[in-house]
Phi, psi and omega in degrees: 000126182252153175348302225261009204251318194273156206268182153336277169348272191304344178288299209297287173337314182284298200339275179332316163276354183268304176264029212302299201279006171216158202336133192263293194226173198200132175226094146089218197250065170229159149227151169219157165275180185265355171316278193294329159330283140348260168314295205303334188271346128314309171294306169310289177324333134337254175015260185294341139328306185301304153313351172106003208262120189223167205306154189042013162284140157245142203236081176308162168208144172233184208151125183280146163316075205192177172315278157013275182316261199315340135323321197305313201285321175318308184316312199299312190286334176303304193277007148097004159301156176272156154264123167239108198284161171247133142295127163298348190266018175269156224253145141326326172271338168292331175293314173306322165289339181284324174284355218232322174291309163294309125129088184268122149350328192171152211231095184273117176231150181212126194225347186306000000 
């Protein structure tokens, strides 16, 4: 299987196994591994599977810049959802617009 044949999922997945202990990401004095990365990004995707969110749902998110965020996104892509990011800095009517163009399935916010 070559590169260009595997999904998100399976990229991320070899990662892990290959690389479980050492570092993905670094927020500040915190780090995860591609280990925790992993599981965390499997759970959410659970998560939102339980909810109903399935391949091609579109998903807003709004969400500060982090560890987090990238979950968000692993999750979305693993289970093959759209992701539609929101700015925060955006006017209520911009928001608005964007959702009424997208019509999203469902709604993620992180603000932590």
């Amino acid at each position: 299987m070559g590169l260009h044949d595997m999904t998100f999922r399976d990229v991320v997945q070899k990662y892990s196994l290959h690389f479980r202990d050492r570092t993905a990401f670094v927020q500040g004095e915190r780090r995860w591994s591609f280990g925790e990365y992993v599981e965390d990004l499997n759970r959410l995707a659970a998560g939102l599977a339980s909810l109903g969110i399935r391949k091609g749902d579109r998903a807003a998110v709004l969400s500060l810049n982090s560890y987090t965020y990238f979950v968000i996104c692993g999750a979305a892509a693993c289970l093959g959802a759209v992701l539609v990011p929101l700015n925060r800095r955006s006017k209520p009517d911009e928001v608005r617009i964007i959702l009424e163009l997208c019509s999203p399935g469902s709604w993620l916010r992180n603000l932590n």
